[in-house]
N, C-alpha and C positions, 0 to 999 in steps of 0.2 A: 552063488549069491547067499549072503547071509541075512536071516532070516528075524524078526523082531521074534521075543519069542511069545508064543501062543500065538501066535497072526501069521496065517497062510497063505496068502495070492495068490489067484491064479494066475497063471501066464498071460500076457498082452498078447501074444501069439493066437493061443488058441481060445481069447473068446473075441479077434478078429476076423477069423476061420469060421466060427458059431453064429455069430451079429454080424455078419459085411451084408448083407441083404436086407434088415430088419433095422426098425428105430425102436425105441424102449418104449415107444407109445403103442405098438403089433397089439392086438387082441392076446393074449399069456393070461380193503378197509384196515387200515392202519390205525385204526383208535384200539383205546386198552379193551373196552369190551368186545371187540371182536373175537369170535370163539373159532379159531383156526384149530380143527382139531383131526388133521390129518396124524402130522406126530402123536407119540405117546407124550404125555407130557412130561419126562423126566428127559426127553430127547427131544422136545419143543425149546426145552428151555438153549440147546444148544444150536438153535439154529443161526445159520450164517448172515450177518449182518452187514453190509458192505460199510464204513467210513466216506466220508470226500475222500477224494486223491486217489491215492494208486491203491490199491488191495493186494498182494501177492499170497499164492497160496499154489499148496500142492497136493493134487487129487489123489484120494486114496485107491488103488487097485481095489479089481475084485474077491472078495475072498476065497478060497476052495472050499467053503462049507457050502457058500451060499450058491445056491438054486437059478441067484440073477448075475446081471451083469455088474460094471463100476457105476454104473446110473441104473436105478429103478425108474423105469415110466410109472408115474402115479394118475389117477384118474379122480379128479377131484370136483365131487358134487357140492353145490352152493347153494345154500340159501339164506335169508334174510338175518345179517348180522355175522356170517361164518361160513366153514366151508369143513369136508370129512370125505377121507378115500372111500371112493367105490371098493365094494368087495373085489371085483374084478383087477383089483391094481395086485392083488399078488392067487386070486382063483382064475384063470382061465374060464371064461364063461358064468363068470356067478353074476347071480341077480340081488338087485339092490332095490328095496320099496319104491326108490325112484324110479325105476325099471316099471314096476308094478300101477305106479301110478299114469306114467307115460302113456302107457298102454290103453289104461282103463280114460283116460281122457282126451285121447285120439280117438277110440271110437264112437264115446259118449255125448263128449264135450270140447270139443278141439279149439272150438275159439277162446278155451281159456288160453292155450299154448301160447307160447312168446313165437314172434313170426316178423316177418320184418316190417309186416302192415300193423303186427300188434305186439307195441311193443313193452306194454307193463303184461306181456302175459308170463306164464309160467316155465322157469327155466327148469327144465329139470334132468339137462344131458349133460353129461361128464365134459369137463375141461382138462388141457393136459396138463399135468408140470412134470417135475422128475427132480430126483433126490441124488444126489451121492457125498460122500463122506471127503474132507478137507483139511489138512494141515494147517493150518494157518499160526502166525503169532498176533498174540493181543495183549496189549500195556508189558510187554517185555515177557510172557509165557509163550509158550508155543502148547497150543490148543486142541482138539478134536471138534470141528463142529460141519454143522448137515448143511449144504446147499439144498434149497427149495424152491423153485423155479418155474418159470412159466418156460412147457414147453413147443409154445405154440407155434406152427413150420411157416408162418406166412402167408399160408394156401388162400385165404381170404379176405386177402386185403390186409395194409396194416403192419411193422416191424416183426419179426422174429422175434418170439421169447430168450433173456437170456441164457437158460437151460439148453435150448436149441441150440442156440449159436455154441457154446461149449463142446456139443456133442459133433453136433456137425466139423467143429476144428479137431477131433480127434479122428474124422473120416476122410478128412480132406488128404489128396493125391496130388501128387505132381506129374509132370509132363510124360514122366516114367511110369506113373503109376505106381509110384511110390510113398510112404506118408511123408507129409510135408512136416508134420511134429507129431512124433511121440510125449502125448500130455498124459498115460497113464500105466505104462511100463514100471516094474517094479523097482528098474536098475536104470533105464535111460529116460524114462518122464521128462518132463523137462514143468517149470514151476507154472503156474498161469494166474496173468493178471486179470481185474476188472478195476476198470479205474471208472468210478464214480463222479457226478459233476450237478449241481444243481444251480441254477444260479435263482435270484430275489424272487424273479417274474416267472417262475415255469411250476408249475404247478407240479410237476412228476419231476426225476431226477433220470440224467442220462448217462449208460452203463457201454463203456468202450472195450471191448476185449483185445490183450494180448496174449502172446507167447512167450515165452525165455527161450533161452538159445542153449543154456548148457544142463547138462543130464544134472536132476535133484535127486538122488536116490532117495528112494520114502524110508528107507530103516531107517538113513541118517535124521531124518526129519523127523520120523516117533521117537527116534532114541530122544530126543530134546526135549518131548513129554515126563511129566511124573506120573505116577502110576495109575491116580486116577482119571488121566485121561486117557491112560492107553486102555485102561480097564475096560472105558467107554465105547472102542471102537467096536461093531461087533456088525456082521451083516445086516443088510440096509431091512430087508423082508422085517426084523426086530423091531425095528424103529417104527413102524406104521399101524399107527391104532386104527383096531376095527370095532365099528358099532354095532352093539347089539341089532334086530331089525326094532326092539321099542324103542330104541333113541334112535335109529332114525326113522319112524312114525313121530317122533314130538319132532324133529326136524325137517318134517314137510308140510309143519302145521303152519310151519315160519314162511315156506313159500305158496302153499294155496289154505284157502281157509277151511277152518278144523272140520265145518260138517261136509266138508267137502273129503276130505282125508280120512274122516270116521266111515264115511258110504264108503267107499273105496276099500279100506282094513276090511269091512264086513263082506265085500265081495270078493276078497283075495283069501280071508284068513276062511269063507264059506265054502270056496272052492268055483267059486261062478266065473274067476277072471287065469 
């Protein structure tokens, strides 16, 4: 296989061998001001944008540097106006002042919590989505940009995320138990679409996944990049800003109110919680 150069994949093989039991989600507002600040912002700005119509595009393997898979499970905490990864989207086990306050107001104050009896209370548990890196052409370029995705599995009622469904058609088997499409192979990939559909009256827009049928090699697909977009590609773990824990203390002032958030700091940063 020939290889782009500085950019290494690992084999489709062996992180099917690594992940066949595991989802990227395992424990490891559409207005301008909305403050989405899971990306870095020099890699927000390249986030994937679907058009109407057909989208095609071809998923970047994963690299051999990287630590993770072709999709990062992200774990995305929200609050009022925005949203930012949990520490836990690339530390195994780390705590996030959300964590801290969950805590401290379960055993204090629970009826602030969000519940299904109360439902302006406090949201303050991770959602999924999941990231991975895309081929795609835009106005006659061929690009690098981040799919970012709701990866939610269904479990609760309610459509599968499109991240899900992406991931889940990379694990689908046939009768044989064999993959039904190779979507992230370095050499037989094959390209994948989302064809986007909105019409007058619908308030949200509807995302239909397909598949291609013949092998896109990705070299062939970077080679069609200029340099600074190949420059861009770089493992996903890169790409995800993490917050000091003072900003996210001012970001939990946006979900419960501040002297509520100040008692709280004072019994975490005291040592009582």
């Amino acid at each position: 296989m020939t290889t782009t150069p500085y950019i290494q994949f690992a084999s489709q093989e062996a992180a099917t061998d690594n992940k066949q039991t595991t989802t990227p989600w395992s424990p490891a507002k559409t207005a301008s001001t909305y403050e989405d600040m899971v990306l870095k912002p020099e890699y927000a700005a390249r986030r994937l944008r679907f058009e109407n119509g057909m989208n095609w595009f071809r998923i970047v393997p994963a690299f051999k540097s990287s630590a993770f898979g072709w999709m990062l499970g992200v774990h995305a905490l929200g609050f009022e106006g925005g949203r930012f990864a949990h520490p836990k989207t690339l530390e195994r086990g780390a705590k996030s002042v959300f964590d801290h306050a969950y805590a401290w107001i379960k055993e204090r104050r629970p009826e602030l919590l969000f519940s299904k009896t109360n439902k302006r209370g406090a949201r303050l548990l991770s959602d999924p989505l999941c990231a991975f890196w895309a081929v795609i052409e835009e106005e006659g370029q061929t690009v690098a940009r981040i799919f970012l995705g709701s990866g939610y599995d269904g479990s609760r009622g309610g459509p599968q995320g499109l991240g899900y469904q992406i991931w889940q058609a990379s694990k689908e088997r046939d009768e044989r138990g064999e993959p039904v499409a190779d979507i992230v192979g370095p050499e037989r990939g094959v390209l994948v679409c989302v064809e986007r559909t909105k019409s007058k009256d619908a308030k949200y827009p509807r995302y239909t996944l397909r598949l291609g049928r013949q092998p896109a090699p990705v070299d062939a697909a970077i080679a069609k990049m200029d340099s600074a977009e190949m420059r861009a590609l770089c493992p996903l773990e890169q790409t995800v800003r993490q917050l000091t824990e003072e900003e996210q203390w001012k970001c939990l002032e946006r979900v419960i109110d501040p002297a509520t958030a100040a008692l709280i700091r004072s019994d975490v940063e005291g040592g009582a919680l």
